[in-house]
N, C-alpha and C positions, 0 to 999 in steps of 0.2 A: 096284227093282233085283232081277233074279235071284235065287234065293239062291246059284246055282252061281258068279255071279261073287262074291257078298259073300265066300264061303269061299276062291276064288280072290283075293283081294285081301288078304284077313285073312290068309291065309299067308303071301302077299307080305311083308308086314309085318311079319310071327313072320322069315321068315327072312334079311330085313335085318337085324333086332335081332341076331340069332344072328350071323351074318356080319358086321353092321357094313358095310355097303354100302348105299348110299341107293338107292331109286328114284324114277322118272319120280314127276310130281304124279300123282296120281288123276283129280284135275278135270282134268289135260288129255288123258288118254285117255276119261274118263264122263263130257263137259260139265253130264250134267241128274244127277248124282248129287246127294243130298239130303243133309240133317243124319241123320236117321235112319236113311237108307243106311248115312252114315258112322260111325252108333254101332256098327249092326250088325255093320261091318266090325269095328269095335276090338271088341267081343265076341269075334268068331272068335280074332284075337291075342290077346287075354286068356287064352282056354279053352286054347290051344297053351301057354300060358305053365303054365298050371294043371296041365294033363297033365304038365308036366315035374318039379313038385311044389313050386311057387309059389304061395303063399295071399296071398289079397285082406286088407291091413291097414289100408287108408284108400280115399281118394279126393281128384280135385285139381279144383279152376277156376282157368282161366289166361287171358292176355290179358284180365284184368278193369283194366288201367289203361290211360288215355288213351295214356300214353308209349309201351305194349309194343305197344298198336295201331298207333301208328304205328308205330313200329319192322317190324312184321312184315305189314303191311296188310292185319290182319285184323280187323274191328271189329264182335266180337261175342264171349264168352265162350268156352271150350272146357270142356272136362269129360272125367273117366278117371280110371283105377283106381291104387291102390297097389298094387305087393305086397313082400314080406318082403324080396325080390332086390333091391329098391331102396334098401332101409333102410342108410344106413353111419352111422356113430358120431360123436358130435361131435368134430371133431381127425383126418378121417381121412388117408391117404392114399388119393386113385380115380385107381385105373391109368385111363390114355386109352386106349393104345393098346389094342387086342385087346377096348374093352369101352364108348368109347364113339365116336360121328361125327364130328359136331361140333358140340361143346358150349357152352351159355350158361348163367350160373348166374344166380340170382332169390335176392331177398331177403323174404322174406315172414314172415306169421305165422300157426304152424300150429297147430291146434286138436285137444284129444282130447276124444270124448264118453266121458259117464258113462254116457247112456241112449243106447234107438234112437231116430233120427226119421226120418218117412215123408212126404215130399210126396205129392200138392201141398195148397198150403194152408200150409206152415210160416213161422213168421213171427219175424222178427231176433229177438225176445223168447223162444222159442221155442228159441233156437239158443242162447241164453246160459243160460238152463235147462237144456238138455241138455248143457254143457259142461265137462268137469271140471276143466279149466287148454289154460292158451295159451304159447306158446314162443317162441322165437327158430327160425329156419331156412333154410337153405339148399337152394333146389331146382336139381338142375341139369337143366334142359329136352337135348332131342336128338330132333332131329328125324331119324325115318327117310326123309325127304325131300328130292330133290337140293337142294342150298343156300337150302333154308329158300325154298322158292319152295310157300307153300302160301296155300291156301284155307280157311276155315275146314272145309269137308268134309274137305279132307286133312288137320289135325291134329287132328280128330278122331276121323278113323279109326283115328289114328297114337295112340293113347291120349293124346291132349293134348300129344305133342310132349314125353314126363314120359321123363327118365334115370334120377336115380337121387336120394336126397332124405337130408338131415343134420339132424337135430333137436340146439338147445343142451341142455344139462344144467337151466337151471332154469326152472322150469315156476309160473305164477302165477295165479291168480284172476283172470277176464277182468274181474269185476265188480267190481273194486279199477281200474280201470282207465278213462276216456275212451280207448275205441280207436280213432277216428277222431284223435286226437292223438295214437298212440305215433308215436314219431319211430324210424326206422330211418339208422344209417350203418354203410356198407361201405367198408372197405379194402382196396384190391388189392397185392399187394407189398407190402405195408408201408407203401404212400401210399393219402391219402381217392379214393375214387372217386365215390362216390356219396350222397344221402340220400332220404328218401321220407317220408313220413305214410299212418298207416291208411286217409286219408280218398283214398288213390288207388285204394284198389279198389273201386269201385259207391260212392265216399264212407262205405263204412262196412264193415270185417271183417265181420260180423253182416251185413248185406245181403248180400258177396256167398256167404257160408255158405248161408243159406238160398235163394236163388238155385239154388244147387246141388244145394242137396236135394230143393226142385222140380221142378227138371228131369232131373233121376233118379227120381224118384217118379213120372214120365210113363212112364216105361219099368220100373216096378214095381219099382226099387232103392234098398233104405232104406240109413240111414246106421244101422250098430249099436254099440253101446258098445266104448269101447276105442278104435275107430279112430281113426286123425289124421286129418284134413281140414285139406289147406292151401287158402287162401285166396286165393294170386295177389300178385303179386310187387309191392314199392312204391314200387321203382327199376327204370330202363330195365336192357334182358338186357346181358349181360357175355361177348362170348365169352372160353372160357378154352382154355389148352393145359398140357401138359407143364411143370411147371416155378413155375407160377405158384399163390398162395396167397391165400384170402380169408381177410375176416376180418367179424363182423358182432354190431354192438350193436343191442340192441332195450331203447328207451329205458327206463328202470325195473326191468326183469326180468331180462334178461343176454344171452348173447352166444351164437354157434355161430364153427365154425373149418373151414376146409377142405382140403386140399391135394392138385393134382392131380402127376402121376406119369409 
């Protein structure tokens, strides 16, 4: 793809987020647009984000569960950045309106390193070495894309389709742990919604981490200590609005809290 369109699409994007207005899919104006196109796209929105004085703190893989594939008919991984802007507190309130589309929250387990790791070549054992504890969290996806009508290209570009992300307060040693057996349940209102197991994302957190770091490592991006890296959601997505309140146990370790606004 051009580069003049990449920059022209990566704006796109930058100035939906900013506005809050979705546009057309990607893939149905550039049918032959690629993965890589569409990373390069989410680059550009990135660097616009950067310029505004927004540092990279992590990074995400999404749609790694059977469920969210189906749900979103996209059946292959995504991948994109964190930054600081996205970070809210555990317990918080997130205004909707004025900041975000429309929103679906995730139930996941997020990851911080101790050290960097650089694909390709990194291997689940690998990821558990480099990891300094694991958490409870809540991701609330937001698609810049008219009603979630995308393609893997298009939430791609769209930095993974990633809003804004809630880490719980207690943090534990992955290696005290079978994480393909933590168990997750979510409360919506006040009533159960949901539950999930580790073993829904690629069958294992640690597979789909290093996954990720892979496939960033294709495109010369390590993962560097400190960062969080979430892992991808272990129950189907939740749209949420105004009003409404989650709630999330992650079996053994503890819990995160949400509230939108």
């Amino acid at each position: 793809m051009d580069t003049a369109i990449i920059e022209q699409l990566g704006d796109e994007l930058y100035q939906s987020l900013r506005s809050q207005r979705s546009i057309t899919p990607l893939t149905e104006r550039y049918p032959n647009i690629t993965i890589d196109d569409a990373y390069y796209i989410s680059l550009r929105m990135l660097n616009r984000r950067l310029e505004d004085g927004e540092q990279v703190v992590g990074k995400k893989i999404g749609v790694t569960s059977a469920v969210v594939q189906e749900m979103l008919g996209v059946h292959q991984p995504d991948f994109g950045f964190l930054t600081d802007a996205m970070t809210f507190a555990n317990g918080a309130d997130i205004k909707v309106a004025g900041h975000l589309i429309q929103p679906r929250a995730e139930a996941e387990i997020g990851f911080r390193l101790k050290q960097d790791l650089q694909g390709p070549g990194v291997t689940e054992a690998e990821v558990l070495a480099a990891t300094e504890c694991i958490m409870p969290c809540f991701e609330i996806v937001d698609s810049r894309i008219d009603n979630w009508r995308i393609a893997i290209q298009d939430t791609v570009a769209d930095n993974a389709s990633c809003g804004v992300y809630v880490l719980g307060n207690e943090e534990a040693d992955p290696r005290e742990f079978d994480l393909p057996s933590l168990e997750i349940r979510v409360w919506k209102n006040g009533e159960p919604l949901s539950q999930g197991l580790g073993s829904a994302v690629q069958g294992n957190p640690l597979t789909a981490v290093a996954w990720l770091a892979n496939t960033l490592g294709r495109f010369g991006i390590p993962f560097k200590a400190g960062e969080v890296i979430l892992s991808g959601s272990l129950v189907p997505l939740e749209p949420v609005q105004a009003g409404d309140s989650l709630r999330m146990e992650l079996g053994g370790i503890g819990s995160a809290a949400v509230n939108f606004v």
